[in-house]
C-alpha positions as CSV (number, residue, x, y, z in Angstrom):
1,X,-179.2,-51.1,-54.2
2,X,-182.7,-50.6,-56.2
3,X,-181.1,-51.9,-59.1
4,X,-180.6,-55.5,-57.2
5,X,-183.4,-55.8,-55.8
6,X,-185.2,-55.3,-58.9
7,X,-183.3,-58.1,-60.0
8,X,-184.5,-60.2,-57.4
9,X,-188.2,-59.5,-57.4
10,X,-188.8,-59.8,-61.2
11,X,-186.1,-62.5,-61.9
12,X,-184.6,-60.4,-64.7
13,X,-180.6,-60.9,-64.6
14,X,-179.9,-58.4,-67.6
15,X,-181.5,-55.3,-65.5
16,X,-178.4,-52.9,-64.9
17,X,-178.6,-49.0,-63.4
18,X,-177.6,-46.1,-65.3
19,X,-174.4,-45.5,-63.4
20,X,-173.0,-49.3,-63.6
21,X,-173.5,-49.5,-67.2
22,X,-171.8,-46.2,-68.3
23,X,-169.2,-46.2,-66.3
24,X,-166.1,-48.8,-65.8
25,X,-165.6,-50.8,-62.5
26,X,-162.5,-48.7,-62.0
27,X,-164.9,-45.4,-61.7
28,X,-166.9,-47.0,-59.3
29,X,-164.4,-47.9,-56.4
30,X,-165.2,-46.0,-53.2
31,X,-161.6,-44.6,-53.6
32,X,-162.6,-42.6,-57.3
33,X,-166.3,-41.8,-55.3
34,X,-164.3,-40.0,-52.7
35,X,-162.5,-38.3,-55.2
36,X,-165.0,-37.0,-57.5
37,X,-167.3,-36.1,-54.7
38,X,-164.2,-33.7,-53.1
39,X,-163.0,-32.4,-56.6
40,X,-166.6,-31.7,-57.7
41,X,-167.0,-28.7,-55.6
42,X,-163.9,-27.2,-56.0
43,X,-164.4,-27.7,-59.9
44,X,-167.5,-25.7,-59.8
45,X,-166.6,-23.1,-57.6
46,X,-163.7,-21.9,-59.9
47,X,-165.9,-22.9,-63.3
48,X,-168.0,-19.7,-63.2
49,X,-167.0,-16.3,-61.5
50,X,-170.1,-15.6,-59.4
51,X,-169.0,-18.5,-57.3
52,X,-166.1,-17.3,-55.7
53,X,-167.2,-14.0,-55.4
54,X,-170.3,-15.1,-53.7
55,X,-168.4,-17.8,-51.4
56,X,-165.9,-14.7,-50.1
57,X,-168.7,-13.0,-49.3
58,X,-170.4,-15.1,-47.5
59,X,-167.2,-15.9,-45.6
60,X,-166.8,-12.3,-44.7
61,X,-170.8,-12.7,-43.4
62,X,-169.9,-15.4,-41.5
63,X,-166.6,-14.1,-40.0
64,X,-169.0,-10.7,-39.1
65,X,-171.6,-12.4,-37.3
66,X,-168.8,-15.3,-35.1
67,X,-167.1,-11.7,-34.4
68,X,-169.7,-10.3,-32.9
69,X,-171.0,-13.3,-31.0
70,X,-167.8,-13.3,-29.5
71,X,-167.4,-10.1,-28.6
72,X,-170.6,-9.5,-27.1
73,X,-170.1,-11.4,-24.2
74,X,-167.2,-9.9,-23.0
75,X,-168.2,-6.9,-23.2
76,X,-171.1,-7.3,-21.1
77,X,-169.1,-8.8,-18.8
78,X,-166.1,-6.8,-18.5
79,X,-168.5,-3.1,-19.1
80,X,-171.6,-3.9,-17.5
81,X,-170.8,-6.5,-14.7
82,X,-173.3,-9.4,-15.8
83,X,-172.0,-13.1,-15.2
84,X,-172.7,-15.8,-17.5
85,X,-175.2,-18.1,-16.1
């Protein structure tokens, strides 16, 4: 951590960082991490409506373009003969 090895290079044992001295040691188990970091997402997709719209959208994108990546393979090998190499 930048915070500790601060510590060690200039001797100073009152340096803290920004995030342990606002927050309790609670918040800052790998357990609450994990948890803010996967609610975070969800939060702010639903916090403003562009979001969602924009993330079904690009789903439907995404679905169009894995369709037809799919697809064309078989048909150029069931309609015009080719074989996969």
């Amino acid at each position: 951590m930048k915070t500790e090895n601060l510590r060690k290079e200039t001797g100073r044992t009152d340096l803290r960082s920004a995030y342990d001295v606002s927050k309790s040691p609670k918040e800052l188990s790998a357990s609450a991490i994990l948890a803010t970091g996967i609610a975070r997402p969800f939060r702010m997709v639903f916090s403003s409506p562009i979001l969602p719209i924009l993330a079904i959208y690009i789903s439907f994108l995404f679905s169009l373009v894995f369709l037809i990546f799919t697809t064309v393979t078989g048909v150029y090998i069931k309609q015009y003969g080719w074989e996969p190499e």
